[in-house]
C-alpha positions, 0 to 999 in steps of 0.5 A: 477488521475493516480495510479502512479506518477512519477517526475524525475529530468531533466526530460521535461515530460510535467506532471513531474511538476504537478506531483512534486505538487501532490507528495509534497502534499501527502506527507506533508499530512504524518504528524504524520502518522505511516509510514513504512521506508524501504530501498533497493539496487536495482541490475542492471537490476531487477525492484522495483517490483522485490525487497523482499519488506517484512519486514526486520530487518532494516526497520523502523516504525514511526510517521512521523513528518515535512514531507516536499518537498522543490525543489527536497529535501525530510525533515522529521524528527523523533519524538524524534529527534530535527533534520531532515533528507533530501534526495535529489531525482533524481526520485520520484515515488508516487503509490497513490493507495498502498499509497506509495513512491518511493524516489530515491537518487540522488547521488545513484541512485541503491538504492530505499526507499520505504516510506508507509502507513501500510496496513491492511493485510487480514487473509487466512483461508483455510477450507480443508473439509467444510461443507456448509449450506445455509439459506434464510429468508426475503431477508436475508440470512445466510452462514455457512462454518464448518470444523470439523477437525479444528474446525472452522465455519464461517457465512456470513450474506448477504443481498438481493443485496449481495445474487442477487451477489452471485447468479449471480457469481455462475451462472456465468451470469454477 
């Protein structure tokens, strides 16, 4: 499967059907998920990509409920609201691998929605002056990164494919 579906209205893209169904799939699957809610304009000639999609101060978090795709209208409704809400879409965009989508309005086209997954994001550290000591017994090793002045250490427990790999990209034999 692509990693990005699109379905646009009026469209005679021979997969835009097909990809309508897998859109409406994923996203009845959404039920009782938490879900970030995220809307933007989009000025004329800048791109989706392009938009500041950090989080900002009216974006939404919540646990999704009713997630529906009924013709080109997309219901949900919030857990302590009784009603849902609907937009009809010109063009939806569904990114299956950052598990997100793209909902365009159909009565306004320069503003995108964004509905997704949260993602674990990873943590950065940056060992400014490491110091590095490298054990290996038995197929196992054990690496350990110091840095004095920030007082941090890191180990890294690898086991015989994960030392084959390192010493493979240190090498730089692939």
């Amino acid at each position: 499967m692509d990693s990005k579906l699109t379905w646009q209205y009026g469209s005679e893209h021979p997969e835009n059907s097909a990809n309508l169904d897998a859109i409406r799939q994923w996203w009845s699957k959404l039920s009782g998920k938490t879900v970030l809610w995220q809307q933007r304009i989009v000025p004329d000639g800048e791109e989706v990509g392009q938009l500041d999609w950090e989080p900002q101060r009216f974006d939404e978090r919540f646990a999704i409920a009713e997630p529906e795709l009924k013709g080109i209208t997309v219901y949900w409704r919030k857990p302590e609201e009784e009603a849902p809400h609907n937009i009809t879409a010109g063009t939806l965009e569904l990114e299956t691998r950052q598990q997100q989508l793209f909902v365009y309005p159909k009565s306004r086209p320069n503003v995108a929605i964004r509905v997704s997954l949260p993602q674990v994001k990873f943590e950065t550290v940056e060992l400014t002056q490491p110091e590095i000591q490298c054990v290996v017994n038995n197929e196992k090793g054990l690496l350990v990164f110091r840095d004095k002045p920030q007082l941090l250490e890191v180990k890294v427990k690898l086991d015989a494919a994960a030392i084959a790999r390192l010493k493979e990209q240190l090498t730089g034999d692939e």
